[in-house]
C-alpha positions as YAML, in Angstrom:
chain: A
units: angstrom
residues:
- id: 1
  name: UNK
  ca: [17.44, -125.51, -205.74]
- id: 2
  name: UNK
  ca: [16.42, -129.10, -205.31]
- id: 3
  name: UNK
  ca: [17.14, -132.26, -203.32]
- id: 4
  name: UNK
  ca: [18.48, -135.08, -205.44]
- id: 5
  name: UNK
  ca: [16.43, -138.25, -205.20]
- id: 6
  name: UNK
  ca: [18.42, -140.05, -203.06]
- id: 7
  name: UNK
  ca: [19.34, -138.18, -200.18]
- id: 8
  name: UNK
  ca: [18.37, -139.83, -197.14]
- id: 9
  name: UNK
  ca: [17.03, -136.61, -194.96]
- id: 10
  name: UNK
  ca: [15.14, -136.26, -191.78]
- id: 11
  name: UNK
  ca: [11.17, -136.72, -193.38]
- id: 12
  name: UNK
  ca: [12.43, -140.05, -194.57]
- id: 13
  name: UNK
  ca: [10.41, -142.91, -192.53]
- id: 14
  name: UNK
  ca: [12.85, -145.26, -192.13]
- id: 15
  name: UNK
  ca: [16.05, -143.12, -191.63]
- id: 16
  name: UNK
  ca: [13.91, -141.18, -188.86]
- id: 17
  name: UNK
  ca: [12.79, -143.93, -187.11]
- id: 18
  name: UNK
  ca: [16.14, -144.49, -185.63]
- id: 19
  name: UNK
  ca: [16.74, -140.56, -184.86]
- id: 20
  name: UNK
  ca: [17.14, -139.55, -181.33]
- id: 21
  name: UNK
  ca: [14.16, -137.71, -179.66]
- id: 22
  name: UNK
  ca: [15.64, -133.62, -178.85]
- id: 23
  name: UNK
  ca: [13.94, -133.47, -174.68]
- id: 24
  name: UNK
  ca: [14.74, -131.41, -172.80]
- id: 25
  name: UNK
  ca: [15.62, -132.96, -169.41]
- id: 26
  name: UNK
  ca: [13.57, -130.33, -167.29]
- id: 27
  name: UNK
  ca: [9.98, -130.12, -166.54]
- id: 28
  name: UNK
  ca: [8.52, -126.67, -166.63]
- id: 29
  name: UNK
  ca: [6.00, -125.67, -163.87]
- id: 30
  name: UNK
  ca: [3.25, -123.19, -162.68]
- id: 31
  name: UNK
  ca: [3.69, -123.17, -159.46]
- id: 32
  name: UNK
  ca: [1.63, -120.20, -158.12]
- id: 33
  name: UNK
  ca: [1.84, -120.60, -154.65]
- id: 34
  name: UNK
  ca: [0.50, -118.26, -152.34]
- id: 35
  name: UNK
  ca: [0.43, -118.94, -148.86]
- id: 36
  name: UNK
  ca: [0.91, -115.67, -147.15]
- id: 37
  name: UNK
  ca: [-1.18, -116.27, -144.21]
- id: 38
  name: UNK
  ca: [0.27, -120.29, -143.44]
- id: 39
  name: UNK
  ca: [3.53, -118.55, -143.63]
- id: 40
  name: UNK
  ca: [3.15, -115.45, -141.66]
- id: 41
  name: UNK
  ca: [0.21, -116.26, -138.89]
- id: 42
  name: UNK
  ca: [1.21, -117.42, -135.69]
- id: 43
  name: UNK
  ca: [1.20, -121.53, -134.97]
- id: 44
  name: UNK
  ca: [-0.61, -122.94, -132.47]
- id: 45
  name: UNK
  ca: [-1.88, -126.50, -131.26]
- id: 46
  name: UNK
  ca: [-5.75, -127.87, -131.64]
- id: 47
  name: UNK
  ca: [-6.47, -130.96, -129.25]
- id: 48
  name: UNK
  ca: [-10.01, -131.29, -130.56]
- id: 49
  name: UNK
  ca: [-12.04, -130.60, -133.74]
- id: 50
  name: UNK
  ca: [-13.68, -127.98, -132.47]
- id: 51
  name: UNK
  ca: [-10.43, -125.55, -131.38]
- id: 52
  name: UNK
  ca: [-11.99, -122.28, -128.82]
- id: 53
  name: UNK
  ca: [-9.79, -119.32, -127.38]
- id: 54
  name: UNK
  ca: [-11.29, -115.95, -125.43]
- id: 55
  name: UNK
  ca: [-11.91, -112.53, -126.35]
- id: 56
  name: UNK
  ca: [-12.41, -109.03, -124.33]
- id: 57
  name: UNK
  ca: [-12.70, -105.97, -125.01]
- id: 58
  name: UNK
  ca: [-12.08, -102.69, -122.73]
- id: 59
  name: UNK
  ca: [-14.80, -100.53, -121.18]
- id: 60
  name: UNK
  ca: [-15.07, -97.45, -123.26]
- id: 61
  name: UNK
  ca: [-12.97, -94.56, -121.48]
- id: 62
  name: UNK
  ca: [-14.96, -92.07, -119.72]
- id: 63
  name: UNK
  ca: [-14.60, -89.06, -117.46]
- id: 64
  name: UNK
  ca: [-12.97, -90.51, -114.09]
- id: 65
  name: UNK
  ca: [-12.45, -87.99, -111.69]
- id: 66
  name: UNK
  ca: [-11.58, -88.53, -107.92]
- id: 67
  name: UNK
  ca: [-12.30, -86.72, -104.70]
- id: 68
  name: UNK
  ca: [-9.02, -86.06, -102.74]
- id: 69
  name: UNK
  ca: [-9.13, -88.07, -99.47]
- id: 70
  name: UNK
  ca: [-12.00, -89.69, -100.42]
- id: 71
  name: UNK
  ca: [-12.89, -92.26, -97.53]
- id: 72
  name: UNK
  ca: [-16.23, -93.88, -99.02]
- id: 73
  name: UNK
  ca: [-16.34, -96.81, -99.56]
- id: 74
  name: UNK
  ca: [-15.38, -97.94, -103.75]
- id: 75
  name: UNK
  ca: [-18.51, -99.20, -105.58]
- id: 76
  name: UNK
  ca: [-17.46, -101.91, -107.77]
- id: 77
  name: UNK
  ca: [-18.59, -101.98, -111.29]
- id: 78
  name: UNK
  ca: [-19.59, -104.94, -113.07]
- id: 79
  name: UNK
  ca: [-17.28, -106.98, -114.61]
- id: 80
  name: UNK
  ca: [-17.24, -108.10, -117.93]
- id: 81
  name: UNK
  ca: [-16.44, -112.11, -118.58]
- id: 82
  name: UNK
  ca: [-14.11, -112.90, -122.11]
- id: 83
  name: UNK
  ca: [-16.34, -113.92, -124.30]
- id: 84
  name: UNK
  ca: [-15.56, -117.21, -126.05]
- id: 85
  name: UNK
  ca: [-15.17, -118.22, -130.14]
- id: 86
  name: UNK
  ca: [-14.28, -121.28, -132.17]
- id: 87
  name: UNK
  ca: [-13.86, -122.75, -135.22]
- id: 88
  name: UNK
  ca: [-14.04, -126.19, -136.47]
- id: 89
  name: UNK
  ca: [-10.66, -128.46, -138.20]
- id: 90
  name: UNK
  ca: [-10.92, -129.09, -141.41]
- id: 91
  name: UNK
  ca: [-8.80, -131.78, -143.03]
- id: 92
  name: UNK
  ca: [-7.22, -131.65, -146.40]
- id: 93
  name: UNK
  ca: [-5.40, -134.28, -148.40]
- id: 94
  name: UNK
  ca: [-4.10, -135.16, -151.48]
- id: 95
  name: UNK
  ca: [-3.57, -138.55, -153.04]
- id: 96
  name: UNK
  ca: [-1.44, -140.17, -156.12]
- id: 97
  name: UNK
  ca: [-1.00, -143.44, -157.10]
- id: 98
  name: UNK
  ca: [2.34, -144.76, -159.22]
- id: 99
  name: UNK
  ca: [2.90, -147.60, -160.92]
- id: 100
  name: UNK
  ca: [5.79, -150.05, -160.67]
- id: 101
  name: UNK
  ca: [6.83, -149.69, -163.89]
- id: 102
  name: UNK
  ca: [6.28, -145.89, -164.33]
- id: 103
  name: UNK
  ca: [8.81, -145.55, -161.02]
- id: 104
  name: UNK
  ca: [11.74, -147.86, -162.57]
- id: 105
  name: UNK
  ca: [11.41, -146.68, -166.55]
- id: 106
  name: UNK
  ca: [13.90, -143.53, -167.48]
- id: 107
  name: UNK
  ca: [11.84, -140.43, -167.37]
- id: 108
  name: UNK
  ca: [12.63, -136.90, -168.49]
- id: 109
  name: UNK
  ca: [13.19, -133.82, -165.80]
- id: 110
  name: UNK
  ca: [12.97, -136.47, -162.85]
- id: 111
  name: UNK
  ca: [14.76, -139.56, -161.50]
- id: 112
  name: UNK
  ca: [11.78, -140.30, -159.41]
- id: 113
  name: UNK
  ca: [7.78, -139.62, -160.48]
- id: 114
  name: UNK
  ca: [7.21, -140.83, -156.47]
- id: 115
  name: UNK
  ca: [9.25, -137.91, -155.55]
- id: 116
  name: UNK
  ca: [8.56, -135.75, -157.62]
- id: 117
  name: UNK
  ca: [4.74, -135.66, -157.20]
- id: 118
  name: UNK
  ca: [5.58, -135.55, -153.40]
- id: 119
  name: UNK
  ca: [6.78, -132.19, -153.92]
- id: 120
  name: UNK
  ca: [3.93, -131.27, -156.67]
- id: 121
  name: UNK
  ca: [1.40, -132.72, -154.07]
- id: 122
  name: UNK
  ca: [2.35, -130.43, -151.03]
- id: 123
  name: UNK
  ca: [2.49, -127.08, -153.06]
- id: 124
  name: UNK
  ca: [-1.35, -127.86, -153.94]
- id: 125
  name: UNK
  ca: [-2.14, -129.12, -150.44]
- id: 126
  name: UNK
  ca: [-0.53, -125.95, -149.23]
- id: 127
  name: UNK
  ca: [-2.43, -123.58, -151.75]
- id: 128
  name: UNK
  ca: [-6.00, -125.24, -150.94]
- id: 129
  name: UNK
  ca: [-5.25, -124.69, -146.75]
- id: 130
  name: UNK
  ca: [-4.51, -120.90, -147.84]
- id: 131
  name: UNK
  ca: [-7.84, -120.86, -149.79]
- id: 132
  name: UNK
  ca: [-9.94, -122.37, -146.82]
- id: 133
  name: UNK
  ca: [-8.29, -119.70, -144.82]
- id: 134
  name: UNK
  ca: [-8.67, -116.36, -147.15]
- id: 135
  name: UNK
  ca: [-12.56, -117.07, -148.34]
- id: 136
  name: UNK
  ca: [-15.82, -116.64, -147.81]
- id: 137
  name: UNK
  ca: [-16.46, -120.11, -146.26]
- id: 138
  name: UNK
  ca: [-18.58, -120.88, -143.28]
- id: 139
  name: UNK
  ca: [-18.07, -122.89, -140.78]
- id: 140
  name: UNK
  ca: [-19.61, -126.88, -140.14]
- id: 141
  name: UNK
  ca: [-19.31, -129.20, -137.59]
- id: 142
  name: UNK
  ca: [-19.99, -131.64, -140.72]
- id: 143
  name: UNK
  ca: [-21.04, -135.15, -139.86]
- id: 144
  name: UNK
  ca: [-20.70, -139.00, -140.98]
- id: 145
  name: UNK
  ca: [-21.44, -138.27, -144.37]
- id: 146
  name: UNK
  ca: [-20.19, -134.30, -144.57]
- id: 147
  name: UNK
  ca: [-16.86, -132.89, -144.07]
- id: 148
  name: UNK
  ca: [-15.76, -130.02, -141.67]
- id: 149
  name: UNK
  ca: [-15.25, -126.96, -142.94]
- id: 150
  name: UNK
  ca: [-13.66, -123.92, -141.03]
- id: 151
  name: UNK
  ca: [-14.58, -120.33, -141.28]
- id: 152
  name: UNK
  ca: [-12.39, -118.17, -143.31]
- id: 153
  name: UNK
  ca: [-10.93, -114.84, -142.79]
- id: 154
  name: UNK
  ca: [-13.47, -112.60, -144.84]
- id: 155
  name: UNK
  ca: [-16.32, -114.80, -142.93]
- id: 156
  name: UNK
  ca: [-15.37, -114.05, -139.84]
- id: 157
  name: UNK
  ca: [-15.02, -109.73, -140.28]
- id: 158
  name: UNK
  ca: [-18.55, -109.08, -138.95]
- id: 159
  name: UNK
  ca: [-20.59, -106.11, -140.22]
- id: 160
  name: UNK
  ca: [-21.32, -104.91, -136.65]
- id: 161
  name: UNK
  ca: [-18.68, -105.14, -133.97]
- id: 162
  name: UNK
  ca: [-19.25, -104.50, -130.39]
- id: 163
  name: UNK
  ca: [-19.79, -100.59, -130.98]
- id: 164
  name: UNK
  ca: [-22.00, -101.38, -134.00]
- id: 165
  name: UNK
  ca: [-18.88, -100.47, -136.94]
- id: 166
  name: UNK
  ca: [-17.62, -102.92, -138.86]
- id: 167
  name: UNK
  ca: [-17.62, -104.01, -142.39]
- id: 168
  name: UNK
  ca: [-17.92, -101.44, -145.51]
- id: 169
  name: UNK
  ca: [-19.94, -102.03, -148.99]
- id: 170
  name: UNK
  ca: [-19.38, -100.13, -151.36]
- id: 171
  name: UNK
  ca: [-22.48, -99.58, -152.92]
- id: 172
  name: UNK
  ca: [-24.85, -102.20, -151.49]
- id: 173
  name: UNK
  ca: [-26.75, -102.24, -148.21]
- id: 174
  name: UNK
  ca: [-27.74, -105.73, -148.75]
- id: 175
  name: UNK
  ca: [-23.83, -107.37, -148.36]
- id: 176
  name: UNK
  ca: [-23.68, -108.15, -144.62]
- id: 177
  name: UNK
  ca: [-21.67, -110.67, -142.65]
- id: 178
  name: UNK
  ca: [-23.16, -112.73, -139.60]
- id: 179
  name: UNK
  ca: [-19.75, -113.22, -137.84]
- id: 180
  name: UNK
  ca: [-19.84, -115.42, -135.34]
- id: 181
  name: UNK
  ca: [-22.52, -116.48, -133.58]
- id: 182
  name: UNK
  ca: [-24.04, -119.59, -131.56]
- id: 183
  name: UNK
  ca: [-20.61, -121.25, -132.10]
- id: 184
  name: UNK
  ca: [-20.34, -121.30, -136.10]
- id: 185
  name: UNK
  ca: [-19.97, -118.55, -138.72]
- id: 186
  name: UNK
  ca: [-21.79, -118.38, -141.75]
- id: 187
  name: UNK
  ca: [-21.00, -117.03, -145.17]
- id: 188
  name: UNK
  ca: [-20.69, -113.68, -146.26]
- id: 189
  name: UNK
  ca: [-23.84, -112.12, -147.90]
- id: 190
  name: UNK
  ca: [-22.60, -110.37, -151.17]
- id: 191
  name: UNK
  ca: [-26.27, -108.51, -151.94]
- id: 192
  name: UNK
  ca: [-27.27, -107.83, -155.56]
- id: 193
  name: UNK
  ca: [-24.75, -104.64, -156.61]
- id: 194
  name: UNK
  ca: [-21.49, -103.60, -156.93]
- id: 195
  name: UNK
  ca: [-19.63, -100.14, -156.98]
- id: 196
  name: UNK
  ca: [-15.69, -99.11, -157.63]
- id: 197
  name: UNK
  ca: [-13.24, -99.23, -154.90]
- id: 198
  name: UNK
  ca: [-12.67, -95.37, -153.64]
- id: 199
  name: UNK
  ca: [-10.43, -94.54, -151.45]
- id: 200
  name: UNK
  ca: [-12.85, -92.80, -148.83]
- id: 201
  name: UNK
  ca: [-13.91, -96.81, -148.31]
- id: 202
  name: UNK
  ca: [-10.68, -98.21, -148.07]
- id: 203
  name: UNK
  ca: [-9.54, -95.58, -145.37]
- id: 204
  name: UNK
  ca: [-12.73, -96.45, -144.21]
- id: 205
  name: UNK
  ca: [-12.04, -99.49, -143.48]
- id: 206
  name: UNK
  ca: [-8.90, -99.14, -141.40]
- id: 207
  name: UNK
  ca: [-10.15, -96.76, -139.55]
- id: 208
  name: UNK
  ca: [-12.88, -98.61, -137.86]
- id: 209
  name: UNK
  ca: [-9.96, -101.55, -137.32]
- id: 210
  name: UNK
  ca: [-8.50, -98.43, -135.84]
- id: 211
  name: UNK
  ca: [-11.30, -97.52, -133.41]
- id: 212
  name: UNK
  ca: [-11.76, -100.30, -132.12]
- id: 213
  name: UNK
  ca: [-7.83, -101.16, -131.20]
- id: 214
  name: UNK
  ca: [-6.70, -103.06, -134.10]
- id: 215
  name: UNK
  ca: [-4.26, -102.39, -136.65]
- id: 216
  name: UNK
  ca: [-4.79, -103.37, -140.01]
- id: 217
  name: UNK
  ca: [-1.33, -103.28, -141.58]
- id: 218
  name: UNK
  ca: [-1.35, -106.26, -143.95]
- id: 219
  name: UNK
  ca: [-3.91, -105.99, -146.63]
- id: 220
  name: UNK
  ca: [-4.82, -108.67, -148.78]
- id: 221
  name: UNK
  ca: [-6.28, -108.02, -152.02]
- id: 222
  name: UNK
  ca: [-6.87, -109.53, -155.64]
- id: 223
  name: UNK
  ca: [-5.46, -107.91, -158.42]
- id: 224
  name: UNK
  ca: [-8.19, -105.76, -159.88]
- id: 225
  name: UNK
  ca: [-8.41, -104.10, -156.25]
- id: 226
  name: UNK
  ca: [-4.41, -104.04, -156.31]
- id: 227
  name: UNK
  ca: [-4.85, -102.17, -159.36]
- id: 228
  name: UNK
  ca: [-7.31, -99.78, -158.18]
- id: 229
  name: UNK
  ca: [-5.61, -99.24, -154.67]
- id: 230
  name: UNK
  ca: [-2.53, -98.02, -157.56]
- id: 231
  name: UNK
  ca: [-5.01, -95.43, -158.81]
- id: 232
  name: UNK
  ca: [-5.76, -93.92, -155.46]
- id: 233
  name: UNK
  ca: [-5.57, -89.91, -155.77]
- id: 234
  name: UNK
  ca: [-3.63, -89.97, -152.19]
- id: 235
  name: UNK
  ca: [-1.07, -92.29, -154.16]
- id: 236
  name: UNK
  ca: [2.30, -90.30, -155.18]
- id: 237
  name: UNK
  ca: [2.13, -90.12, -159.03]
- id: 238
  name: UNK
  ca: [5.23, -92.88, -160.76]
- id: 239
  name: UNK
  ca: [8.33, -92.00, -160.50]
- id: 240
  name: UNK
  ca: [11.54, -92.91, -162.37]
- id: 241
  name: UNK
  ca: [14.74, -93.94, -160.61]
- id: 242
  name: UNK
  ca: [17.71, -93.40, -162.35]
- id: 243
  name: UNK
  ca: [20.79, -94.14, -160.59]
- id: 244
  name: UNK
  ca: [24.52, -94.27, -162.51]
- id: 245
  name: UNK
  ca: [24.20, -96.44, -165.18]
- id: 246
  name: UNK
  ca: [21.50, -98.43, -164.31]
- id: 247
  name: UNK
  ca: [18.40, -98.54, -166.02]
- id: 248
  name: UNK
  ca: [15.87, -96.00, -165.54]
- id: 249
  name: UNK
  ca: [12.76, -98.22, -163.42]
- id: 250
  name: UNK
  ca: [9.36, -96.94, -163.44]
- id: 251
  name: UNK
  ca: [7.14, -97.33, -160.43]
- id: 252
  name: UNK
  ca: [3.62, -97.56, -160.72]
- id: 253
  name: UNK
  ca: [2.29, -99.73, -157.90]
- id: 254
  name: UNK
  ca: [2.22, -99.40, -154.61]
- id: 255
  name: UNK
  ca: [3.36, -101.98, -151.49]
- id: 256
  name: UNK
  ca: [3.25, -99.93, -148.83]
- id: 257
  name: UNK
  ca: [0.62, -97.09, -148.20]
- id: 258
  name: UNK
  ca: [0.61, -95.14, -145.02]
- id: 259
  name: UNK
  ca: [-2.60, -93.32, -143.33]
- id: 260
  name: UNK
  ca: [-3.40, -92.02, -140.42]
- id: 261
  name: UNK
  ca: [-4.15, -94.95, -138.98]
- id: 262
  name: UNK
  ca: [-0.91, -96.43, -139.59]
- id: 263
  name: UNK
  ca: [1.42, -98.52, -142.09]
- id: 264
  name: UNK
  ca: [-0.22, -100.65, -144.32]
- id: 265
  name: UNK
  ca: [1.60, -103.38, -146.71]
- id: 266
  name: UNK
  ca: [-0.47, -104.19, -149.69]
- id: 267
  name: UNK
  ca: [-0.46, -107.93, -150.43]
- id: 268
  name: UNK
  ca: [-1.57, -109.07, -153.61]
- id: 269
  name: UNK
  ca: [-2.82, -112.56, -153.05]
- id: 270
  name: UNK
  ca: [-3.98, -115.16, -155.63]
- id: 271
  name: UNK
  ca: [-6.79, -116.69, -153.58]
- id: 272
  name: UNK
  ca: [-8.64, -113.51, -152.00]
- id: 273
  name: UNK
  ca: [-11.60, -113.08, -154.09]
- id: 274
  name: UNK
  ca: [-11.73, -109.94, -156.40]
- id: 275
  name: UNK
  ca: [-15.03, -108.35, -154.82]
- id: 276
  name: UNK
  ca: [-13.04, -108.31, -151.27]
- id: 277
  name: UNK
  ca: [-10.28, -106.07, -149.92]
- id: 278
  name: UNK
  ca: [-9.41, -107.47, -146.26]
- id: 279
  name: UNK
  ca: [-7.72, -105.24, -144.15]
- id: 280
  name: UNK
  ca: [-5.99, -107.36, -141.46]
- id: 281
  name: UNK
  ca: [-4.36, -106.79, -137.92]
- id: 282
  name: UNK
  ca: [-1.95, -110.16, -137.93]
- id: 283
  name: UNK
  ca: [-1.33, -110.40, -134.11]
- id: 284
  name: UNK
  ca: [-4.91, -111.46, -133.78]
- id: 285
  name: UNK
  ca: [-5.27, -114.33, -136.52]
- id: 286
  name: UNK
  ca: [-3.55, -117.97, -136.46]
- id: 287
  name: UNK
  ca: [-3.47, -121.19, -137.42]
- id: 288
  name: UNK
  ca: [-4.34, -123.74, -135.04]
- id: 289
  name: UNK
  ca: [-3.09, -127.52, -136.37]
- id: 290
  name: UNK
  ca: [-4.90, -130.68, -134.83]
- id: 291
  name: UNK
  ca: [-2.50, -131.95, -137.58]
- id: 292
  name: UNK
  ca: [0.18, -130.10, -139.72]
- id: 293
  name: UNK
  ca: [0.61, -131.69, -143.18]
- id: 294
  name: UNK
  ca: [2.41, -134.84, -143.63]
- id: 295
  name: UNK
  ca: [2.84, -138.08, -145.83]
- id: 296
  name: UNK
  ca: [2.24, -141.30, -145.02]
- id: 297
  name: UNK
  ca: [2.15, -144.34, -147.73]
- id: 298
  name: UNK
  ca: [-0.81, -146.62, -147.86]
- id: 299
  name: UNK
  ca: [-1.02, -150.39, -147.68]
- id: 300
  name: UNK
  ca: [0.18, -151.80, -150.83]
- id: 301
  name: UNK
  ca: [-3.30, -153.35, -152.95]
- id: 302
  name: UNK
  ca: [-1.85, -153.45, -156.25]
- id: 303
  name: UNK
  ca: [1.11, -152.96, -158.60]
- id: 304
  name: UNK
  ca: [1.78, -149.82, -157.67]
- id: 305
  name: UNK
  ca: [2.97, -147.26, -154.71]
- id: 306
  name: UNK
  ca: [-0.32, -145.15, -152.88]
- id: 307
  name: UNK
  ca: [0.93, -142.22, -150.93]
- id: 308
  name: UNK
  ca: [-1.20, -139.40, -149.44]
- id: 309
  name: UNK
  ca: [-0.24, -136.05, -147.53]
- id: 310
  name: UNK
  ca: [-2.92, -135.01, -145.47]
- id: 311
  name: UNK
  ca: [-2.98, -132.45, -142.53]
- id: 312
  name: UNK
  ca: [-6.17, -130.98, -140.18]
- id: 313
  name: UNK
  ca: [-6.24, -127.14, -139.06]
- id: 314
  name: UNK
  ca: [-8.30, -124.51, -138.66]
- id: 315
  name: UNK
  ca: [-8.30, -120.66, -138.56]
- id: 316
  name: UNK
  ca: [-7.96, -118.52, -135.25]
- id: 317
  name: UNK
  ca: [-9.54, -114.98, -134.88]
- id: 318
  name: UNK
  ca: [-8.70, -113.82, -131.41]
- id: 319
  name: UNK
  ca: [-10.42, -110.96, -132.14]
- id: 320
  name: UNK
  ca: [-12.77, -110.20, -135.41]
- id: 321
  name: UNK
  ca: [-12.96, -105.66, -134.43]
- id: 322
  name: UNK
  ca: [-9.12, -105.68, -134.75]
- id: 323
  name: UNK
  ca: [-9.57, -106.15, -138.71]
- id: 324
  name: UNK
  ca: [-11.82, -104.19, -141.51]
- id: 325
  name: UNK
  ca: [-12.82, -105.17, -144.77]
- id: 326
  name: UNK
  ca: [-14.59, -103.59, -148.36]
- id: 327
  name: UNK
  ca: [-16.82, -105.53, -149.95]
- id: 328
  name: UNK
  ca: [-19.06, -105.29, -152.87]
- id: 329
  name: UNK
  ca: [-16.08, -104.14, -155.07]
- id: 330
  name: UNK
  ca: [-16.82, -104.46, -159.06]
...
């Protein structure tokens, strides 16, 4: 078979040249956002940059036993004052800048690139508060020439709490976490070696939430430890579901393990870092927002349209012993 000379096809030059492009009018997105703790903490107000709140802690029980009719006179015991925390606002922005003539020219998969990167612009600002929140960042008052920072969750599980539990490693001595102290919180210390995720450390780790009245039932992990928390021997082997005519499904995962120390839901999160498995007790975290994100457009300087979304927050940790962590895990 062969084309005769001349047929005018697609290759040809000039015949193409006045060919409609084939675009699809659709733009097709990552949009990987994970924002379980902005969604699911409680919301409360900052008036300063440096946000506080109180903490106590009960007396450990004892033997208390009574004298009927006892007419002495009560010795009081001492009392303990709530010890107070903080943590410093960090602000986070994003910018953009669109020209005149990019905003009025016909564009594929959007009427509007001002609106459009609006929408872009807040699902990043979004994912890089949940980051600040689920690291390993310290805390900094910052300065003229430095930003704020605030401390984030897995800097703020101490190794020692008030009874001297706290954080696990799995196979390192060296990891450690400061906590807070002095009014900041510094990073996490990772040490030099790494060891596999066992289950002994992970019930571990909620148990000394446990002991010391938390109740870690959200836990946020990466996906290697999501993966290895699916190879736990207490972990019911997969199971098919067949049901009618449906298709059989085969579970090999798990969402929801329970212990003796409760009901835990395991969240796989994009931003927790892979070495970490944070075992959290929600009613004693939020987010405290000097101010929550929103846009504002800058003075006009050029051609073109300047927005930026912007918003200043910072983590709360009523209480660092409700919560238990691993760390160290390869």
């Amino acid at each position: 078979m062969s084309q005769i000379s001349v047929t005018t096809d697609t290759y040809d030059v000039g015949a193409a040249g006045g060919n409609r492009e084939d675009l699809e009018d659709i733009i097709w997105e990552l949009e990987p956002l994970d924002t379980y703790c902005l969604t699911n903490f409680d919301r409360v107000k900052a008036d300063a940059t440096y946000h506080e709140w109180l903490k106590d802690t009960l007396d450990a029980p004892g033997a208390n036993r009574q004298i009927e009719g006892d007419d002495l006179q009560a010795s009081a015991s001492t009392v303990n004052s709530p010890g107070r925390m903080g943590n410093y606002c960090q602000i986070s922005r994003k910018d953009f800048l669109i020209s005149r003539t990019q905003e009025r020219v016909a564009k594929a998969g959007r009427k509007s690139e001002v609106k459009r990167q609006l929408k872009k612009k807040m699902r990043e600002l979004k994912n890089d508060m949940e980051y600040a929140i689920v690291r390993n960042q310290a805390s900094s008052a910052g300065g003229s020439g430095t930003a704020r920072s605030l401390a984030s969750i897995e800097s703020w599980i101490p190794t020692t709490d008030n009874s001297g539990n706290g954080v696990l490693a799995t196979s390192t001595a060296s990891a450690s976490t400061v906590g807070f102290s002095s009014g900041t919180v510094a990073a996490p210390t990772d040490g030099s070696t790494t060891g596999a995720l066992t289950e002994a450390k992970f019930l571990e780790a909620l148990e000394l939430a446990w002991a010391d009245g938390g109740n870690a039932s959200t836990v946020l992990v990466g996906s290697k430890q999501k993966k290895a928390i699916a190879q736990f021997d207490g972990i019911a082997p997969p199971q098919h579901n067949v049901t009618g005519r449906t298709k059989p499904v085969l579970h090999g995962d798990v969402d929801v393990y329970v212990t003796a120390f409760g009901t835990h839901n395991i969240i796989l999160h994009r931003h927790v870092r892979d070495s970490v498995v944070l075992g959290l007790d929600p009613e004693y975290w939020a987010i405290a927002m000097l101010d929550a994100p929103f846009m504002e457009k800058l003075a006009k300087t050029g051609d073109g349209e300047k927005h930026q979304l912007i918003a200043e927050y910072t983590l709360v940790c009523r209480n660092p012993d409700a919560n238990g962590k691993v760390v160290a895990c390869s």
